[in-house]
VOGU-887786 format. One record per atom (N, C-alpha, C): atom name; residue number from 1; x, y, z. Coordinates in Angstrom, 3 decimals. Layout:
<nodes>
   a    k         X         Y         Z
  CA  NUM         X         Y         Z
...
</nodes>
This chain:
<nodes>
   a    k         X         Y         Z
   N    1   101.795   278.830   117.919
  CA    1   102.009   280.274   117.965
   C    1   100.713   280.980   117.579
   N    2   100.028   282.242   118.078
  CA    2    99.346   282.372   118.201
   C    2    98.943   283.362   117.120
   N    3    98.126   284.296   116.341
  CA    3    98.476   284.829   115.024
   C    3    98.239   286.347   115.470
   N    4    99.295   287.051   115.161
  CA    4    99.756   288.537   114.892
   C    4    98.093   289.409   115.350
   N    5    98.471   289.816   116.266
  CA    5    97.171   291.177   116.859
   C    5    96.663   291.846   115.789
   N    6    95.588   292.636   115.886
  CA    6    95.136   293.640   114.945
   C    6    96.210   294.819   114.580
   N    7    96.643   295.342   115.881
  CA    7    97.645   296.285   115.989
   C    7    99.043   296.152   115.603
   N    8    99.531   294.684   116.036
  CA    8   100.920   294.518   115.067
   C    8   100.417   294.242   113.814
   N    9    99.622   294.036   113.429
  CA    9    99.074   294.147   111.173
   C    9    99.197   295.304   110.846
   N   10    98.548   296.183   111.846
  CA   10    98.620   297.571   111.502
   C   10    99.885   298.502   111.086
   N   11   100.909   297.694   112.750
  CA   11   102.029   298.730   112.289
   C   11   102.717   298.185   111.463
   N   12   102.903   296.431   110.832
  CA   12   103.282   296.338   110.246
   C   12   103.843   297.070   108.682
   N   13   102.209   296.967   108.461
  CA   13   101.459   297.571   107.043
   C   13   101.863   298.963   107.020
   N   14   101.930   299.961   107.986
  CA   14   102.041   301.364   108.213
   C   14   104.177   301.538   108.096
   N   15   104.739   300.490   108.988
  CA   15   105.922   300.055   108.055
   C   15   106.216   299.846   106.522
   N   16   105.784   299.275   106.481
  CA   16   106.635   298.790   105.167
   C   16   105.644   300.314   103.979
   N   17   104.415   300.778   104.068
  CA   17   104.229   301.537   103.415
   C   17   105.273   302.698   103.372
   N   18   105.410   303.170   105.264
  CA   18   106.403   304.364   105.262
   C   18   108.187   303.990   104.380
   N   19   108.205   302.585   104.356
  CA   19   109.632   302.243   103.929
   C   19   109.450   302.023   102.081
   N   20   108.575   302.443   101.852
  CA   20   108.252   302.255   100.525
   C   20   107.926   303.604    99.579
   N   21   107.984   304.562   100.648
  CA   21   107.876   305.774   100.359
   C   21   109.028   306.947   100.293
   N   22   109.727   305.812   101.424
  CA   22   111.100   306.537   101.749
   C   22   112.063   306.263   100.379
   N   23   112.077   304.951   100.454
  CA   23   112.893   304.281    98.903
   C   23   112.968   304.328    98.105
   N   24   111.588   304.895    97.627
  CA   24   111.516   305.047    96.112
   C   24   111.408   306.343    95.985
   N   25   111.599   307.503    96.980
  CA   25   112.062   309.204    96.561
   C   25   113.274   309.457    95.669
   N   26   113.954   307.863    95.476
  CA   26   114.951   308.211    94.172
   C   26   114.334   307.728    93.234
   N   27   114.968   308.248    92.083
  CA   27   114.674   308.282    91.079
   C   27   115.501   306.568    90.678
   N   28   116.216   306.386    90.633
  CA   28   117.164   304.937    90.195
   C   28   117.600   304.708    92.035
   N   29   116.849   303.449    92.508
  CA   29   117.149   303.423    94.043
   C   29   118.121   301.988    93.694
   N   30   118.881   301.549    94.251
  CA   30   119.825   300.089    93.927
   C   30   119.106   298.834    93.791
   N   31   119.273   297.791    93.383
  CA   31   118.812   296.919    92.902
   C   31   118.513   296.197    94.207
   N   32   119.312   296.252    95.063
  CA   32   119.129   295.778    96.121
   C   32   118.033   296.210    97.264
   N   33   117.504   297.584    96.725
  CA   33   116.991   298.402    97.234
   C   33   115.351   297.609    96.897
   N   34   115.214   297.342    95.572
  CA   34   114.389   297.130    94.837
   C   34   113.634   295.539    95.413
   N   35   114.612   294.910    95.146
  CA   35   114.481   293.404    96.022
   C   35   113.830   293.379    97.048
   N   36   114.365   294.282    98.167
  CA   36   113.913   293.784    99.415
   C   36   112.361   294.795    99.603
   N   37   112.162   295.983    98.656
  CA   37   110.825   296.420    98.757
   C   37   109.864   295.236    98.047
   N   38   110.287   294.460    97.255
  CA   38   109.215   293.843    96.752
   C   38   108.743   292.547    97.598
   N   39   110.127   292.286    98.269
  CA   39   109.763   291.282    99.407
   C   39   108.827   291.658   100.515
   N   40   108.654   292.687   100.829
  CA   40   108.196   293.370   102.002
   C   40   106.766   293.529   101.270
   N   41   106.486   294.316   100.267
  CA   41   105.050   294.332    99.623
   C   41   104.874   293.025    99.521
   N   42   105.018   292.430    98.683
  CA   42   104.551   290.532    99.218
   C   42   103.800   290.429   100.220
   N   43   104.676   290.686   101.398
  CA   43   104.330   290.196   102.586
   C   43   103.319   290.749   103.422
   N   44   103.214   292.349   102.840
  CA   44   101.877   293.352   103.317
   C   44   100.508   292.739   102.252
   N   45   101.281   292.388   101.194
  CA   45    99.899   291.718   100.568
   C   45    98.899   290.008   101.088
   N   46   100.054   289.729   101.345
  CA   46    99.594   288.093   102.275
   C   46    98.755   288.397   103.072
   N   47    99.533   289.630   103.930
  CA   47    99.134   289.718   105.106
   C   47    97.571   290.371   105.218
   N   48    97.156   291.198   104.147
  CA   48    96.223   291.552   103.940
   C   48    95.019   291.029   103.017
   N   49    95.936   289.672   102.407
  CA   49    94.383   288.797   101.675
   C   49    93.693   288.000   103.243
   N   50    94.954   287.653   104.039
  CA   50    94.534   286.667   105.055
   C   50    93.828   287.197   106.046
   N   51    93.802   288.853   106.352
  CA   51    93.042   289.466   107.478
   C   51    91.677   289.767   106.212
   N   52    91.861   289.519   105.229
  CA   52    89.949   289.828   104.612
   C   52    89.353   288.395   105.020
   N   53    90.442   287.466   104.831
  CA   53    89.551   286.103   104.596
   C   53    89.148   285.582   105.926
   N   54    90.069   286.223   106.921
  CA   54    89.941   285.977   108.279
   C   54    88.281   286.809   108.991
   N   55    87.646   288.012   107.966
  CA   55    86.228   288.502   107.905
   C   55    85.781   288.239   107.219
   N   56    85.597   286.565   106.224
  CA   56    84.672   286.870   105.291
   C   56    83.078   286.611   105.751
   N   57    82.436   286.727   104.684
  CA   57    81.425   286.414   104.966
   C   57    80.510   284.939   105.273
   N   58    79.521   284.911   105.956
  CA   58    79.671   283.177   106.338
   C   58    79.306   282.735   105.213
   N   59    78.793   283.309   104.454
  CA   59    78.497   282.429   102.573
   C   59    79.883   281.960   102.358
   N   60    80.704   282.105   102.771
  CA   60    82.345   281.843   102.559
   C   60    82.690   281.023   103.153
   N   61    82.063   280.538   104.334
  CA   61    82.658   279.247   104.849
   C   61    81.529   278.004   104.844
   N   62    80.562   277.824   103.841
  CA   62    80.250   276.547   103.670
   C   62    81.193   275.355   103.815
   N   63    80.495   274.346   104.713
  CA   63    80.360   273.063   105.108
   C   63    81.000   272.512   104.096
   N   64    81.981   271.696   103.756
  CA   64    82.536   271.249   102.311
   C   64    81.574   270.778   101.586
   N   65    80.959   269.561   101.802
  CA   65    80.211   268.993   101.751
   C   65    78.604   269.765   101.018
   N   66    78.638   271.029   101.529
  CA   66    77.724   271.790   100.874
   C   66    78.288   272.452    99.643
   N   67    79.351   272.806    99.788
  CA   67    79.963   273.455    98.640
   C   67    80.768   272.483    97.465
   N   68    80.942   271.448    97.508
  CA   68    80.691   270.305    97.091
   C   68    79.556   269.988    96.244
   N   69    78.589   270.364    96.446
  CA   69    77.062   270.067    95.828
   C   69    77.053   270.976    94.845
   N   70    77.249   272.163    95.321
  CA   70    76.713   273.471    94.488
   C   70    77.959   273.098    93.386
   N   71    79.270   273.194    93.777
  CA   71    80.563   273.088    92.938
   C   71    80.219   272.189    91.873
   N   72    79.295   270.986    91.819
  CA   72    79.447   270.335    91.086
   C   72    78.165   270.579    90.013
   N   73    77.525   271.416    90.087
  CA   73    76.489   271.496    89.489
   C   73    76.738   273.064    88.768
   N   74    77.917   273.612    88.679
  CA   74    78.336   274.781    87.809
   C   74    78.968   274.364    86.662
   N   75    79.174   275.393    85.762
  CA   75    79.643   275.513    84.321
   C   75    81.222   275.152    84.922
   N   76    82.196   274.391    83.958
  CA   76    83.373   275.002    84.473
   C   76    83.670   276.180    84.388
   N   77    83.700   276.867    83.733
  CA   77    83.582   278.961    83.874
   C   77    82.989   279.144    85.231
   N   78    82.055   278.579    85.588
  CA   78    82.139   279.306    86.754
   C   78    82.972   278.315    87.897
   N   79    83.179   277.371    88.076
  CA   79    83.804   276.239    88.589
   C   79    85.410   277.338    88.761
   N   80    86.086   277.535    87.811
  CA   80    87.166   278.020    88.236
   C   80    86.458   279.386    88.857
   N   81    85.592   280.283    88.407
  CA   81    85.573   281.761    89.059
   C   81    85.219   281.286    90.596
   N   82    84.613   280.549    90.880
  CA   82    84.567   280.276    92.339
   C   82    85.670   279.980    93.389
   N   83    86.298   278.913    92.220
  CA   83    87.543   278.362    93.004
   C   83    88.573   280.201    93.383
   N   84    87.919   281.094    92.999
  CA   84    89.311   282.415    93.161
   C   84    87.965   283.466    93.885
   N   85    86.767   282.795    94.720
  CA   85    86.494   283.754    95.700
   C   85    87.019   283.692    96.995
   N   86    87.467   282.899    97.201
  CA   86    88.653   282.586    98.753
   C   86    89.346   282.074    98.697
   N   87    90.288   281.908    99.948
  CA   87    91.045   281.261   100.303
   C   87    90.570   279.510   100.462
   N   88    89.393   280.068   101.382
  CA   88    88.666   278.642   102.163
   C   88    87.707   277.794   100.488
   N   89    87.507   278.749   100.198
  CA   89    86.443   277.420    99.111
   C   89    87.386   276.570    97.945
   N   90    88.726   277.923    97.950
  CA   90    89.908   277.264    96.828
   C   90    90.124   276.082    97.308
   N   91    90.445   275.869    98.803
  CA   91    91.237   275.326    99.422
   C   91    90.093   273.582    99.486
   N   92    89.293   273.880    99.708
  CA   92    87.759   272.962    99.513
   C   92    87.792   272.566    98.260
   N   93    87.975   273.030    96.869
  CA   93    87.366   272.569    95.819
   C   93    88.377   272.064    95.275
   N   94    89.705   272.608    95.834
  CA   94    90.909   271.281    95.115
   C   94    91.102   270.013    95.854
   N   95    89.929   269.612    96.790
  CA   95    90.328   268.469    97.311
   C   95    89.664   267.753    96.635
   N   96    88.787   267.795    95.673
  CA   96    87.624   266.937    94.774
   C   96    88.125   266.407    93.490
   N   97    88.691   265.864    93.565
  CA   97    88.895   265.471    91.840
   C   97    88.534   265.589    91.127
   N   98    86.884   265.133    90.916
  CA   98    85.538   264.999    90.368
   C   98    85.621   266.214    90.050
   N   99    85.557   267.206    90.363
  CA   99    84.974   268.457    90.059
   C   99    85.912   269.218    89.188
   N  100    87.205   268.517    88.359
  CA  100    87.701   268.887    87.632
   C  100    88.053   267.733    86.741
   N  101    87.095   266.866    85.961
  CA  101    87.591   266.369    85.398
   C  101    86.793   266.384    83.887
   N  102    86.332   267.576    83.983
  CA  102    85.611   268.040    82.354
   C  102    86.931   268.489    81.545
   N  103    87.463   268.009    80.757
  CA  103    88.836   269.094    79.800
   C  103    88.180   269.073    78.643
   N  104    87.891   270.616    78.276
  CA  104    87.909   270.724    77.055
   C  104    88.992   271.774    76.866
   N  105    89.520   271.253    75.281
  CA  105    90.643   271.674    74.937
   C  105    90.645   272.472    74.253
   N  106    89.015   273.232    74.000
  CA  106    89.050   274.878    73.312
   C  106    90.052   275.821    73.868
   N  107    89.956   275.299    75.685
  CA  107    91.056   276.222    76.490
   C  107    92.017   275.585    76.814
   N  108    93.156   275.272    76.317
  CA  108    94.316   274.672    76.629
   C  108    95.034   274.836    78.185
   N  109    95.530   275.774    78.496
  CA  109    96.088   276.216    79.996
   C  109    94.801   275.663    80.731
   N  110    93.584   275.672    81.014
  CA  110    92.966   275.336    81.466
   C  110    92.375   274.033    81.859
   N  111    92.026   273.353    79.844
  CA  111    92.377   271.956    80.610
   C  111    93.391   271.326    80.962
   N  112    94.952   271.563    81.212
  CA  112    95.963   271.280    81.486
   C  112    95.772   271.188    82.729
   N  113    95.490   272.453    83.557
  CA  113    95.400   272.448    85.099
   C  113    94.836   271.615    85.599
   N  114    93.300   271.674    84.712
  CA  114    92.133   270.845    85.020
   C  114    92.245   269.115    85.149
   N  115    93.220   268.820    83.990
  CA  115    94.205   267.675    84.298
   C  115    95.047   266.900    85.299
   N  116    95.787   268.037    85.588
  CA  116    96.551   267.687    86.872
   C  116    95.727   267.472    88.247
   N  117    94.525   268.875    88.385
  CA  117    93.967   268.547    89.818
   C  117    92.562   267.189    89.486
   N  118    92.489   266.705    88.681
  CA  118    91.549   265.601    88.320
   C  118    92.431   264.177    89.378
   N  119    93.555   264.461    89.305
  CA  119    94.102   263.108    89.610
   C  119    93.944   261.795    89.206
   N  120    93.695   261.142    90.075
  CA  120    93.181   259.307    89.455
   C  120    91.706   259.592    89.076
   N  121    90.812   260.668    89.343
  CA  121    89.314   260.277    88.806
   C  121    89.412   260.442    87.102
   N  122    88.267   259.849    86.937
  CA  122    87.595   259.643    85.143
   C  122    87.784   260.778    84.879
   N  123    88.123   260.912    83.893
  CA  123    87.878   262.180    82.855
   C  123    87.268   262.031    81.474
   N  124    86.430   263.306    81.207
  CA  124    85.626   263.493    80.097
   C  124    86.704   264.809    79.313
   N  125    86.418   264.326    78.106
  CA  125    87.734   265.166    77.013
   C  125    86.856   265.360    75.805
   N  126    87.035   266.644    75.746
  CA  126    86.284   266.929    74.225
   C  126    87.670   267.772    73.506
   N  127    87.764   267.296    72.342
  CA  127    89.010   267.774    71.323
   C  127    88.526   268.351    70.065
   N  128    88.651   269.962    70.051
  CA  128    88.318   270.329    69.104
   C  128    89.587   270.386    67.797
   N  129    88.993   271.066    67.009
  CA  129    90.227   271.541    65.571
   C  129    91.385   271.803    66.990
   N  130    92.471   271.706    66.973
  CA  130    93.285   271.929    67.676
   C  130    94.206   272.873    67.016
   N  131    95.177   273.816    67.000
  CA  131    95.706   274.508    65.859
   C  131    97.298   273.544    66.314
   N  132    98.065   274.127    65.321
  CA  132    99.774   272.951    65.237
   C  132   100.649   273.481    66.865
   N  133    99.786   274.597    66.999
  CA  133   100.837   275.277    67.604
   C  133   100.775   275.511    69.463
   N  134    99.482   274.269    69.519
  CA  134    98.926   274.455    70.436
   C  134    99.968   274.025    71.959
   N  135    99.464   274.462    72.662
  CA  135   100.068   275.128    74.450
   C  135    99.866   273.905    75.646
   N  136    98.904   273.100    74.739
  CA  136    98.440   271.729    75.542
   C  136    99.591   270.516    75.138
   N  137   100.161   270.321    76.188
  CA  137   100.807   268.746    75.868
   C  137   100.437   267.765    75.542
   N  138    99.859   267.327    74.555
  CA  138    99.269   266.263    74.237
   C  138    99.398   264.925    74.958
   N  139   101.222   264.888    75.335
  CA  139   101.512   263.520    75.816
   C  139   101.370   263.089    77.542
   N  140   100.655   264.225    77.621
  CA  140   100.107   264.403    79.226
   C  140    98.645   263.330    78.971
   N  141    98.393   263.666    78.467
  CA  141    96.435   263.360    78.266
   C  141    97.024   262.105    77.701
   N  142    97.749   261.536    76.649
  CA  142    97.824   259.908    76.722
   C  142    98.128   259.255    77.944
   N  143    98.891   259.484    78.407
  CA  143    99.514   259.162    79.484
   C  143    98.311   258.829    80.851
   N  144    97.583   259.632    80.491
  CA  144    96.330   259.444    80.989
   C  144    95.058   259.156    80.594
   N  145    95.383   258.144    79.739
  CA  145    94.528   257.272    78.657
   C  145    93.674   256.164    79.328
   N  146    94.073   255.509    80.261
  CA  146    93.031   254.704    81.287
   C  146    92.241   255.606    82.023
   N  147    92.437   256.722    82.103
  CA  147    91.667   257.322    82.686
   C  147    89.778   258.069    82.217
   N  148    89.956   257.833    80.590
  CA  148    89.020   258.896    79.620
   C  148    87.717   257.688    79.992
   N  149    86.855   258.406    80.531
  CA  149    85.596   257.722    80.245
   C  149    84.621   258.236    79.044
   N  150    85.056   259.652    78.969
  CA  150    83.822   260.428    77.254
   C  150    84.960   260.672    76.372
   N  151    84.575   260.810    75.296
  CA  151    85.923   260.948    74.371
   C  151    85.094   261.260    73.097
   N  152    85.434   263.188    73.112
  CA  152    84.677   263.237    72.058
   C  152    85.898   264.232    71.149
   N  153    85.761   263.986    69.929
  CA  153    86.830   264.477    68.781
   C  153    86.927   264.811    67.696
   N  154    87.170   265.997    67.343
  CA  154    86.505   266.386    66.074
   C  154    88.085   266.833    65.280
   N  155    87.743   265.697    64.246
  CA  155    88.993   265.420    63.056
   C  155    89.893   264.270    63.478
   N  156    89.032   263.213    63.526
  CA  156    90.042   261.642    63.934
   C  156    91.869   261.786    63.793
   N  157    91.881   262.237    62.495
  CA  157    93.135   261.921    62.131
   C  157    94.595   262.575    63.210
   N  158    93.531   263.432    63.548
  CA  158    94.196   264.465    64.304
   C  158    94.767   264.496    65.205
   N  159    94.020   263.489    66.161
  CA  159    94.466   262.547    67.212
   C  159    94.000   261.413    67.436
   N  160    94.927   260.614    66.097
  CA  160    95.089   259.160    65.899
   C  160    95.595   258.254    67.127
   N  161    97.555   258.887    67.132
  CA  161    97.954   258.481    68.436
   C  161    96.947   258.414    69.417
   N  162    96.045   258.665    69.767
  CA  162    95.942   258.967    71.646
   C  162    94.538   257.451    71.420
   N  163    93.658   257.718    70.213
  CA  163    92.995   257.160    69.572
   C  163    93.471   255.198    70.150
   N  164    94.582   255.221    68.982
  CA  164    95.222   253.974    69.052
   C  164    95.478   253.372    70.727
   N  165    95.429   254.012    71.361
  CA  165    95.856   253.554    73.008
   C  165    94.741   253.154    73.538
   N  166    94.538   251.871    74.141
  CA  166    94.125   251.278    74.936
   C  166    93.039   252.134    75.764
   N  167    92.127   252.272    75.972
  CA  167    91.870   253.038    76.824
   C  167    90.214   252.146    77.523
   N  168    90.722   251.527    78.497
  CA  168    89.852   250.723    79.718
   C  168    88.413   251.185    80.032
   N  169    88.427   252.656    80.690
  CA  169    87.115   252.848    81.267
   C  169    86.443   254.096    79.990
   N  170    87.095   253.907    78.516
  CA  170    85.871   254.422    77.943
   C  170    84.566   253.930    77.503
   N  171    83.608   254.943    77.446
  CA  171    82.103   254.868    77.920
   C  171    81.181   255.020    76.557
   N  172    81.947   256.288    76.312
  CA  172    81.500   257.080    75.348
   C  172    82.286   257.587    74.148
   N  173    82.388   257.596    72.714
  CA  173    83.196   257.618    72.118
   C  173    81.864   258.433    71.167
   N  174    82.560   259.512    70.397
  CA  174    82.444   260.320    69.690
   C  174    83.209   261.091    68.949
   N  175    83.074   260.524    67.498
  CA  175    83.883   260.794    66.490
   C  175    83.478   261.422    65.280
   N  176    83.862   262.950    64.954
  CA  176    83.713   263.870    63.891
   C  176    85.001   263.745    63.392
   N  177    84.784   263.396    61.704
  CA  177    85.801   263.101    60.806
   C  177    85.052   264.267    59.344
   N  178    85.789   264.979    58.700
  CA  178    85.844   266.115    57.651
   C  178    86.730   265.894    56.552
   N  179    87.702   265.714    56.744
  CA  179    89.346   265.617    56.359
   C  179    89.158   264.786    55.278
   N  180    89.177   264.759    54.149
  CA  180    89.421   264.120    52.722
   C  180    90.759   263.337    52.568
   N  181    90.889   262.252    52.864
  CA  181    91.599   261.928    52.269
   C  181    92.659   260.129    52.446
   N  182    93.584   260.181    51.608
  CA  182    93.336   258.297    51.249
   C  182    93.937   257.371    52.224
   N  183    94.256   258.606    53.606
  CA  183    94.173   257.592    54.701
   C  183    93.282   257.497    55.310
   N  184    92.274   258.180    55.200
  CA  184    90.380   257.539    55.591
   C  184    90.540   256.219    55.483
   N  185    91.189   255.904    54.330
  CA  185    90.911   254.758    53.872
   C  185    91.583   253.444    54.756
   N  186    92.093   253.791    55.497
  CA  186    93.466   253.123    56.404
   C  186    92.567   251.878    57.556
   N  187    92.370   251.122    57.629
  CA  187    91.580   250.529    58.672
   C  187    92.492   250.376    59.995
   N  188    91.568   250.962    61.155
  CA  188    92.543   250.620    62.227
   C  188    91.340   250.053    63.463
   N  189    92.004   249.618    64.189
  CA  189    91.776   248.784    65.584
   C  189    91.457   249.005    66.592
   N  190    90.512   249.598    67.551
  CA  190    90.565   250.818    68.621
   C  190    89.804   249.558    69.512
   N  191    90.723   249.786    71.012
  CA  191    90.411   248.977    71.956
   C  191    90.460   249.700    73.111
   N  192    88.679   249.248    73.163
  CA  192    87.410   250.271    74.156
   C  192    86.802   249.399    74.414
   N  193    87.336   247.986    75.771
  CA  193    86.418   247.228    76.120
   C  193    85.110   247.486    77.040
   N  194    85.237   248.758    77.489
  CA  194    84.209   249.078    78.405
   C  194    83.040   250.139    77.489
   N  195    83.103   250.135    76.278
  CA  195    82.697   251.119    75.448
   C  195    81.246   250.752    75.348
   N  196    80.056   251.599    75.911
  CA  196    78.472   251.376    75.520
   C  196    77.842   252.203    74.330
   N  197    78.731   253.160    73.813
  CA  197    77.877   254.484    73.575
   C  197    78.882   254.933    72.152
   N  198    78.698   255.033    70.867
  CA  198    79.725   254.788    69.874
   C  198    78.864   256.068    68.833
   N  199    79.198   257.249    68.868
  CA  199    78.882   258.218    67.332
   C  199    80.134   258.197    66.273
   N  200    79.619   258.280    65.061
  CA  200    80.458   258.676    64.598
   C  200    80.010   259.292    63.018
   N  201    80.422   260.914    62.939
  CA  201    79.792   261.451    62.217
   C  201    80.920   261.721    60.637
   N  202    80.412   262.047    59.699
  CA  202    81.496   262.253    58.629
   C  202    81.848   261.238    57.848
   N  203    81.482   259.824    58.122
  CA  203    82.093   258.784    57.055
   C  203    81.358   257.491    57.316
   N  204    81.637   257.094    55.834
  CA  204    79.885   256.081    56.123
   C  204    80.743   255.006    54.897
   N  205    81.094   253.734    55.657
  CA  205    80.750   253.378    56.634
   C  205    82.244   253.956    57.878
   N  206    82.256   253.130    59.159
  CA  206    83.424   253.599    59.792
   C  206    84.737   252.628    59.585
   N  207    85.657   253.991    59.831
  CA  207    86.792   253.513    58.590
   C  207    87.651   252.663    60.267
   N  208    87.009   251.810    61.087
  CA  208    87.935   251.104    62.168
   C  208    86.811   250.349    62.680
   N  209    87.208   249.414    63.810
  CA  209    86.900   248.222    64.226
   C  209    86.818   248.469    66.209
   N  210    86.583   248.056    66.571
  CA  210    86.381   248.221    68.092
   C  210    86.443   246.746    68.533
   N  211    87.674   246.457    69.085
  CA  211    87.589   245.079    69.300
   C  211    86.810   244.638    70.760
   N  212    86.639   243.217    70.631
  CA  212    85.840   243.083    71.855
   C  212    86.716   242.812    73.228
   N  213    86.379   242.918    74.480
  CA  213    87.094   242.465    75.613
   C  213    88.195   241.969    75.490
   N  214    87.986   240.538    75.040
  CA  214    88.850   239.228    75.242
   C  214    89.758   239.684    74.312
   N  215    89.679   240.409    73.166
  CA  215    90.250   240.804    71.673
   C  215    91.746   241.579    72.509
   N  216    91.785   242.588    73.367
  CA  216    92.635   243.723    73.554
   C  216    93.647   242.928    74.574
</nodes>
């Protein structure tokens, strides 16, 4: 099917405005009244992101593959502001995994998303003070514990659980510990057979063990 003329957009849009003008000259119009105007604006709004995107500019339709390059070499701040200049580059930059698999959990809703569109690729996780009350599911990100290749964390205790799990393709491990107190003292077991790269700041000596390969 072939897509809607310039002129049927037009009268569309020139519809539903005149029916939106008519409807709401009451003051309390029926609920039903209400419904089907908001369905109709919806649909003048679709209809009008898709006739901008249908002119954008050709900076807007990079080659994936080009936008791909650039995508991966931004801040995530700007990584998402890009992903919301079109239709076409949104539609491009959620096919990459890679290009969302930084989570830091200063922004919770964010790395959550950033989670989900990562899919099966590696992910790098930095965990700050987290507050009790936080918006991030924690048991999402274990769950996706074979997946962490950087793993950096500030206040061990904090996230012990996720700690304790197995985790295959980590690389990098980085550990800020503050917290006083006499389960520092606790020795535990952390199995990171692929592990090259080991900080750990706050406690001297380290209060766990990193077993080897064959060990886990």
């Amino acid at each position: 099917m072939s897509p809607p003329s310039n002129q049927t957009d037009v009268k569309l849009l020139h519809d539903v405005g005149t029916k939106l003008v008519q409807e709401t000259s009451s003051c309390n119009p029926p609920i039903s009244t209400v419904k089907s105007l908001e369905a109709d604006v919806g649909m003048a709004l679709a209809l009008l992101r898709r006739r901008i995107n249908s002119h954008e500019s050709p900076n807007y339709r990079l080659y994936p593959e080009l936008l791909l390059l650039i995508a991966s070499r931004l801040t995530t701040d700007d990584l998402v502001k890009a992903s919301h200049i079109s239709y076409h580059w949104r539609a491009v930059l959620l096919v990459f995994p890679s290009l969302w698999s930084t989570l830091d959990l200063t922004h919770p809703n964010r790395a959550f998303a950033f989670l989900t569109r990562s899919k099966s690729a590696k992910i790098h996780v930095f965990f700050p003070r987290l507050p009790r009350n936080t918006s991030f599911p924690l048991e999402s990100l274990e769950q996706s514990a074979e997946r962490i290749a950087t793993l950096q964390v500030v206040d061990y205790l904090s996230q012990k659980e996720l700690l304790l799990r197995t985790m295959p393709s980590l690389r990098t491990l980085q550990l800020y510990m503050y917290r006083s107190s006499a389960l520092l003292y606790e020795q535990h077991q952390l199995c990171f057979p692929a592990l090259e790269t080991l900080f750990v700041y706050g406690v001297d000596p380290p209060l766990f063990s990193v077993l080897e390969t064959n060990e886990c």
